[in-house]
Structure formats: C-alpha cells, structure tokens
C-alpha positions in Angstrom: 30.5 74.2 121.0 31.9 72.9 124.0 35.6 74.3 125.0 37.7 73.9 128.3 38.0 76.5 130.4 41.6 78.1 131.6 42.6 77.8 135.1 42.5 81.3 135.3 38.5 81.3 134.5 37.7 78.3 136.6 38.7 80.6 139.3 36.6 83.4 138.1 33.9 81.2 138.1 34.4 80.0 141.8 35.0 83.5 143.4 31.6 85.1 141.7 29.4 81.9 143.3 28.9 80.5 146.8 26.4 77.4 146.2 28.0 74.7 144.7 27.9 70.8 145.3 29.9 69.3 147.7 30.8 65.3 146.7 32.3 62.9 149.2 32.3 58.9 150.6 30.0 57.4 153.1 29.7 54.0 153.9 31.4 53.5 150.3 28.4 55.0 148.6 28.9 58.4 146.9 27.1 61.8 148.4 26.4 65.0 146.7 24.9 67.6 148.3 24.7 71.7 147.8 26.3 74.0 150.1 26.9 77.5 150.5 31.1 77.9 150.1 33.6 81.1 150.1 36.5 80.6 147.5 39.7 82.7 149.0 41.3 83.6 146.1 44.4 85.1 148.0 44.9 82.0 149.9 43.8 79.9 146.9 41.2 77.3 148.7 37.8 76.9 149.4 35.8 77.9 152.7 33.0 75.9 154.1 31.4 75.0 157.2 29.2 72.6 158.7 27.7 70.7 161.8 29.2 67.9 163.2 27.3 65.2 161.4 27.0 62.5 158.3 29.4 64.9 155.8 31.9 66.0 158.3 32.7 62.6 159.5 32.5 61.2 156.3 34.8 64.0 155.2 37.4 63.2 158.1 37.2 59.4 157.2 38.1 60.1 153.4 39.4 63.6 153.2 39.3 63.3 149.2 36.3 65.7 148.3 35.1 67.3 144.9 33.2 70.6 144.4 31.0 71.4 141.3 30.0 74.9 140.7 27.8 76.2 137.4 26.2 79.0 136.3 23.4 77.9 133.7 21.8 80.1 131.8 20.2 77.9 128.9 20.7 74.5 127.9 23.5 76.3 124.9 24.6 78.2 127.7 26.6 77.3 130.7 29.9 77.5 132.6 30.6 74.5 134.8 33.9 74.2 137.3 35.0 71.2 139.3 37.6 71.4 141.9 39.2 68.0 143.5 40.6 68.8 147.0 41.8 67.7 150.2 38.9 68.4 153.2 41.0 69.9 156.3 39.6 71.0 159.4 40.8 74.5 160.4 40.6 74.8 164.6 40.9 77.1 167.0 41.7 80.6 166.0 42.4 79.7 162.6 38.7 78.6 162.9 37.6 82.0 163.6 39.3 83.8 160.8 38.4 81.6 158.1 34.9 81.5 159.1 34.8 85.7 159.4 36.4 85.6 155.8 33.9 82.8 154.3 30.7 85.6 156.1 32.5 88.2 154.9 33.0 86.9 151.4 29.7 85.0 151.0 28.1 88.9 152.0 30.4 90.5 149.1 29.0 88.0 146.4 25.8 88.5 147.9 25.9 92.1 147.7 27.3 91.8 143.7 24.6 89.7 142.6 21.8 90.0 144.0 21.9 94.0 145.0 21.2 92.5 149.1 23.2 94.0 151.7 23.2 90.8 154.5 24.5 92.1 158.1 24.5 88.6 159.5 25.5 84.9 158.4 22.2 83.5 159.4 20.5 85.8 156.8 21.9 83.1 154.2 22.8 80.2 155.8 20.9 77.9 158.6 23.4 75.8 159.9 25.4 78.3 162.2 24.8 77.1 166.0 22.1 75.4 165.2 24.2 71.8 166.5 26.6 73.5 168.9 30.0 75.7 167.5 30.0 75.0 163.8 33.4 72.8 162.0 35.2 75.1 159.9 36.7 73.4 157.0 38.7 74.4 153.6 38.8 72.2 150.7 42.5 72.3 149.6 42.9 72.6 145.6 44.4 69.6 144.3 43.1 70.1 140.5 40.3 72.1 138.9 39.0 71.5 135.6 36.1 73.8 133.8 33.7 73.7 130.8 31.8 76.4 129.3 29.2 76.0 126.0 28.1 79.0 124.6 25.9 79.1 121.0 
C-alpha cells in the first residue's frame, strides 16, 4: 500500500539524507542531476553548493527548482520526498555561514549513518575550490509532498 506522507515526516526524511536529485531548466530541456545537500531544519530550507557552471546559471535563469530525496530499501519498501523551491544565492558572509552549517550538517548525517567521523568537506564532496570560491545556494521551500510504501 501506498500512503502520503505528513509534512512533518517529509522533513524527517530530508534532515536524515544529504544526496538527493536536484531538477531544474536549461535551454528549455529538463536536468536532473544528484547532489550532496544539507536540509536546515531550524531555518527550514535547503543548503547546497556548487561551481559556477551549466546548473548555477541555469538555476539563476529560472530560479524554480525541485529536489527528490528517497530511501529505498526494497521495491515494497521505500520513502520518497519532493520539495519545490525557489534557488537563491546566499553572498558574502551569509555565504560563509551557510556553507559552515551545510559541512557541518552533511558531517553530523555522515557520522549517524554511516559510523564516519569526516574532519573536512572534501572527504565527501569534490566540488569545493575545484573552479574558484564555490556559489552557495538554498532552495527556499515552496511545497513538499512525500510517499512511503511499506508491505
């Protein structure tokens, strides 16, 4: 049986992953890609970052973006979340601080699930100065909508 999830445990879902598929516009064709995300649950958005290429200018020519996130554990048994948001660009020291809470979080999760204690953001993720200082985003909330089947 398939059932909706609440609001309440779409979040869940979101704050105990940090790979999920990023969905946007470019050159009117549609783009899905995985990244590695940080959902602030106090602030209630989603962290990312990137280099300055294909996603982050087609994410600043059409800032409406979507985020899927799963855990599947069989084909009866699966939780899936999808947010629909609003990509903004964070800059200067708001930068800084969301990109020390999105390593800092990313680590936490880390550490939970996988019993690895990461001291450093290159550890999991490849992108960071790789193509000059990185573009700190958040995916504002606009509506998140969750499935779960479970036999």
């Amino acid at each position: 049986m398939i059932k909706r999830l609440e609001k309440y445990e779409c979040r869940a879902l979101l704050s105990h992953n940090y790979i999920g598929y990023l969905s946007y516009i470019f050159n009117n064709r549609p783009y899905t890609i995985p990244i590695t995300y940080y959902y602030d649950k106090i602030r209630d958005y989603i962290i990312g970052y990137s280099g300055n290429g294909q996603k982050i200018k087609a994410m600043r020519n059409n800032n409406s973006v979507s985020l899927q996130v799963a855990e599947i554990n069989s084909v009866n048994h699966w939780k899936s979340v999808l947010v629909h948001g609003i990509y903004r660009e964070f800059q200067g020291n708001a930068a800084q601080i969301n990109l020390h809470r999105f390593s800092e979080g990313v680590k936490e999760i880390v550490k939970n699930i996988e019993n690895k204690n990461l001291h450093y953001i290159s550890e999991f993720s490849s992108k960071i100065y790789k193509e000059g200082l990185p573009i700190v985003f958040q995916i504002e909330i606009e509506d998140l909508t969750g499935k779960e089947r479970n036999f």
